[in-house]
N, C-alpha and C positions, 0 to 999 in steps of 0.2 A: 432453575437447575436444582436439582434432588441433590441434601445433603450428602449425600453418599455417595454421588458420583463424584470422578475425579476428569475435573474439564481443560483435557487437552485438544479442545478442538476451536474455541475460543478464542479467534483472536480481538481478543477486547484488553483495555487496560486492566490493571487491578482495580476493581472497587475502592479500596481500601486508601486510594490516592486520588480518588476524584473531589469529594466535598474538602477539601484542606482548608485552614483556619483563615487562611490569607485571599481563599476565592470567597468565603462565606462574608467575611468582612468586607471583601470587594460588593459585593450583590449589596450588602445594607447601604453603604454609601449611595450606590446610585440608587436604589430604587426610595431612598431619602434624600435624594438634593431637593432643590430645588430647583429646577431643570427637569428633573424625572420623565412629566408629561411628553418633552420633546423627546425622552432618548424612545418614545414607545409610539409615534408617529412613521407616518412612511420617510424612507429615509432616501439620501442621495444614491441613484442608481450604483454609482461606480462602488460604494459604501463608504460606512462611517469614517470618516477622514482621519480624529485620532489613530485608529489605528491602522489605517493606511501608512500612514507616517512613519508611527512601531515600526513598521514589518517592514519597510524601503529599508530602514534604518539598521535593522536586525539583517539583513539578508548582505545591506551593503559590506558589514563589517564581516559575515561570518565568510563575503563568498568574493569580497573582491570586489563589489560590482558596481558599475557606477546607476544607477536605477534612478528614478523619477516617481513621484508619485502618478502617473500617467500612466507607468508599468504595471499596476497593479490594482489589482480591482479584489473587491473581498465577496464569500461565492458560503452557499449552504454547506461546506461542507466538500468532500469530494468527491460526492458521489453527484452533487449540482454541478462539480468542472466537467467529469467527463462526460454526461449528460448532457449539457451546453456543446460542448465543444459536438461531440457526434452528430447533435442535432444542426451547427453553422457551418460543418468541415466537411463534415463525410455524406457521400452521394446516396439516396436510398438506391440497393442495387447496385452499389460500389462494393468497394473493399477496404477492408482495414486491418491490419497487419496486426497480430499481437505474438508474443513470446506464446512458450511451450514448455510448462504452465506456466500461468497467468491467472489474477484474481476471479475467482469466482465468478463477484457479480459486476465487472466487468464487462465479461463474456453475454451477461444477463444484459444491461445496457445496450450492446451495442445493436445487441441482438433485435433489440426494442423498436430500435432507427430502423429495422428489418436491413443493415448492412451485411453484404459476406463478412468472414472472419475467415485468413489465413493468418496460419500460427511459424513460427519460425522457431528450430531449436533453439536450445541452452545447453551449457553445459555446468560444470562445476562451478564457472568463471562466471555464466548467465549468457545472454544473446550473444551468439558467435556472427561477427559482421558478416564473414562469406558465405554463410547460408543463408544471412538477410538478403543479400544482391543476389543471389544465384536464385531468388523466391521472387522477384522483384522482375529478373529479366526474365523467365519465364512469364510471368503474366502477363508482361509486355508482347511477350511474342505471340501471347493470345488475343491482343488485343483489350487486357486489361490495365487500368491504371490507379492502385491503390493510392487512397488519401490521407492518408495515417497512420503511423506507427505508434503504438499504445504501448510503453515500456515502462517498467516498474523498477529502476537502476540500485537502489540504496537498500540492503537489508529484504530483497525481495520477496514478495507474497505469491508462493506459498514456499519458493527453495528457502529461501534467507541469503543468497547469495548479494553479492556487489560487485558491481560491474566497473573495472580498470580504465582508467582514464585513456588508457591507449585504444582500449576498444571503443568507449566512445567519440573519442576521434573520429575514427572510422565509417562509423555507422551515420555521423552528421555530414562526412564526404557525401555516403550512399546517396543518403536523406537530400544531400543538395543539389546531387548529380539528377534523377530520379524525379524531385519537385516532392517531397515525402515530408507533411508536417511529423515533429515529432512530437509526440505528447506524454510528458515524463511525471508520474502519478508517483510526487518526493514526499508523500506523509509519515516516512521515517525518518528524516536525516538526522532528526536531531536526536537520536535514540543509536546512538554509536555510543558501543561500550570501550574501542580504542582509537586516538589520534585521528585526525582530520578526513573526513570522507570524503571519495575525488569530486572535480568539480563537477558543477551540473553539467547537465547539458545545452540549458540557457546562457550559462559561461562561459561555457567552450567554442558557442554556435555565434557570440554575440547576441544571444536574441532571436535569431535569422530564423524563421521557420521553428521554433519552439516556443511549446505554451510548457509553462512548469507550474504542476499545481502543490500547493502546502496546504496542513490542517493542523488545526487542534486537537482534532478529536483522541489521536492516540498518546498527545500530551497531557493536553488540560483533560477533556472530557465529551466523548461522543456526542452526548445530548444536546450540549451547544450546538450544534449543527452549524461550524462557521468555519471557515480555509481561506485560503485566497487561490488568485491566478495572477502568475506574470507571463508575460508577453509583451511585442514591440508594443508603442502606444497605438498606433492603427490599426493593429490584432485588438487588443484591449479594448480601446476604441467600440470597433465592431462588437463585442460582444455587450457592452454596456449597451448600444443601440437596440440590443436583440428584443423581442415582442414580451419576453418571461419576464426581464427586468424593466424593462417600462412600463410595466402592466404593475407589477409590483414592487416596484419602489429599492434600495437596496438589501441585500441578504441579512434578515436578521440584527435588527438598529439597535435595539434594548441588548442584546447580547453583545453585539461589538462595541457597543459603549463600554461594558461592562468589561471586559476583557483587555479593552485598552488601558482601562485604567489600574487594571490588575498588572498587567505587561509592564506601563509608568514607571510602575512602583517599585520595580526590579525581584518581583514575586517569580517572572516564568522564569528567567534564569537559575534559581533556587530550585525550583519543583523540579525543573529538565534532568540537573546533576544528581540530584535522588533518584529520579525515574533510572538514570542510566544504570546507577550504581544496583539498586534494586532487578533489573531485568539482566543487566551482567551477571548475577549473581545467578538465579536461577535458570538462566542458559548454561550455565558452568555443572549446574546442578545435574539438569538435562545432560549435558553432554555425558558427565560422567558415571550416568546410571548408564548412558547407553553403552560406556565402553563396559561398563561391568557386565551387565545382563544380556546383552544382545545376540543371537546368532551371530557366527564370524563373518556369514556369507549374508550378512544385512548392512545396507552401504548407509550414511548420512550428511549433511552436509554440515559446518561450524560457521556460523553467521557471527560476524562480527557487529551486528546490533540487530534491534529490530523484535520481533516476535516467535519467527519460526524458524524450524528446524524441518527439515525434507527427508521422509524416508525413501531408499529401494529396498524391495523386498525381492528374496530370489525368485527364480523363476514359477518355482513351484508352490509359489505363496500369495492368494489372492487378496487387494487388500480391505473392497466387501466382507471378506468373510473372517478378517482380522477385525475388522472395526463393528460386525453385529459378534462375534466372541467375545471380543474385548469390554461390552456395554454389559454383557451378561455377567461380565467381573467386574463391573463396576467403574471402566473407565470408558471416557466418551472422545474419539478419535478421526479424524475428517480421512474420507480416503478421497485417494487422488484424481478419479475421472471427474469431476467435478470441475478441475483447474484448467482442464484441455479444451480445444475446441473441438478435439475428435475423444470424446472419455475413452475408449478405447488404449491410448498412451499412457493412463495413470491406473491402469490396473494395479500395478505392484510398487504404488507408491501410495503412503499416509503422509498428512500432516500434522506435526505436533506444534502446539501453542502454548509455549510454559509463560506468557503475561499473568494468565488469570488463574492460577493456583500456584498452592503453598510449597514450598521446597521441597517437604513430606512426601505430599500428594508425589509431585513431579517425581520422586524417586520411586515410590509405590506402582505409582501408574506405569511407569515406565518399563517395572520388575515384572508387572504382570504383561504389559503386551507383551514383553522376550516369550515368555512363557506361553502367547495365544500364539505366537508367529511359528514356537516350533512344534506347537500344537495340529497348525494349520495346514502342513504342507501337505501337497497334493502329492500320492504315490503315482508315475506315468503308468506303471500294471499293476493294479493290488489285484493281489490271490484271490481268489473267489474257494469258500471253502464248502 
């Protein structure tokens, strides 16, 4: 990335929070024990058990839950859960349900499986359950039957929104009525800027029909490439059976060594409450340049953790041609067809990612998109002179 640009399109951590004193220290211990050699062999399919263990432990306390280590298996990352999961759940030639918008390269994945992709609104609140069912019984009455609902509940990517405990309620009725895995992609939770985010949807559901995957990467550090998955033990199960992980051993040995011991140590609880404090902060930032700068007739949403913020642009404001203006100023902007499964939906909508730049930036950037937005609009007649 150029000096000089200002990257609001990024949804990456800050740099500036990955190598910390307490993970560098972590790395010299293990790759100096004595033991070393075995944390860098193939490991237990299910993965490294230390921190199997962590992460029961951590999840029982933060969510209620009574878990086993039989519930969970540790995974590349999670972009290795949805990947896994599309490839054991979803029919090639099936259907897979996801929100509207919805991650990226998600959409990218499933795609992969060559599965259909129907998308189901959102709204301010995120998946509104009676357009999931009213999407659902039409297929059915076409004689289709979708295998998976792909929903992103916690500080979502790309709105920022979170999804009400009432609604997913709901949605795990649909899910049950229907026969609909749901597959909840939670690699924000723990990035709440206030009080307790609702439960999963593996808590609510019991387990029943839910795979819920977690990561590192937006905590500790992407390059780890390490997350886990919960699920019943015979979901779990199955997946540990699958041809990927027998073939190669569990996800990443030397790194989940390394992390558990870091986890031990009571390092990730320290790092998380900076991360929040730091990303609340610069969301507050963002917010409040957009109420300074902004056309009045440009909508946004206020995420209560996480990374992004979701623009509307008005009608007459395209948001291609907001995001190549805006790069000619200097700032770098994701627009929203990108998120859909029909890009046609996100025309007049940007995303902004205030993780990975300075408060500065985020206000700068922010003053000049106002400025390309009312630059941009489209006259329905201009004069011809």
């Amino acid at each position: 990335m150029s000096r000089n640009i200002i990257p609001l399109s990024l949804g990456h951590p800050d740099p500036e929070t990955l190598l910390t004193p307490e993970l560098r220290k972590t790395m010299l211990q293990v790759i100096n024990s004595p033991d070393a050699h075995t944390t860098l062999q193939y490991g237990t399919e299910q993965g490294t058990r230390s921190l199997i263990d962590f992460l029961v432990g951590k999840i029982q306390r933060e969510q209620g839950l009574s878990l086993q280590p039989a519930n969970l298996m540790v995974i590349a990352g999670s972009t290795h859960g949805v990947d896994m999961l599309a490839r054991l759940y979803a029919r090639p030639g099936g259907v897979v349900l996801v929100e509207a918008p919805t991650y990226v390269d998600a959409i990218h994945v499933f795609r992969d499986h060559h599965v259909e992709l129907c998308s189901i609104p959102m709204d301010e609140n995120g998946l509104i359950p009676s357009e999931l069912e009213k999407q659902i019984v039409q297929l059915h009455s076409s004689g289709v039957f979708p295998s998976i609902l792909y929903t992103i509940p916690n500080f979502h990517n790309p709105t920022g929104s979170t999804l009400s405990e009432a609604r997913r309620i709901e949605i795990i009725r649909i899910a049950q009525h229907y026969g609909l895995l749901i597959v909840e992609d939670d690699v924000y939770r723990d990035l709440s800027f206030e009080g307790a985010v609702p439960a999963s949807f593996y808590a609510l559901a019991d387990g029943q029909q839910v795979f819920s995957i977690g990561s590192f990467s937006k905590t500790l550090a992407p390059g780890l490439r390490l997350g886990w998955l919960v699920g019943t033990e015979e979901a779990i199960q199955h997946c540990v059976n699958c041809g990927t992980m027998q073939m190669g051993g569990g996800a990443n040995p030397f790194v989940a060594h390394m992390v558990a011991e870091y986890c031990q140590s009571g390092s990730l609880e320290k790092h998380i409450l900076r991360l929040r404090s730091l990303y609340k902060m610069r969301c507050n930032v963002a917010l409040a340049a957009l109420s300074q700068y902004m056309p009045s007739d440009t909508k946004w949403t206020c995420p209560a953790g996480g990374f992004f913020i979701w623009l509307s642009l008005p009608e007459n404001v395209f948001a291609q041609e907001v995001k190549r203006l805006a790069l000619q100023e200097g700032v770098l902007v994701s627009a929203g067809e990108g998120f859909f499964v029909n890009p046609g939906d996100g025309k007049h909508n940007l995303r902004l990612a205030y993780s990975c730049a300075k408060p500065e930036e985020i206000k700068a950037g922010i003053r000049i998109l106002a400025q390309v937005i009312e630059k941009s609009r489209v006259e329905p007649n201009p004069r011809i002179s």
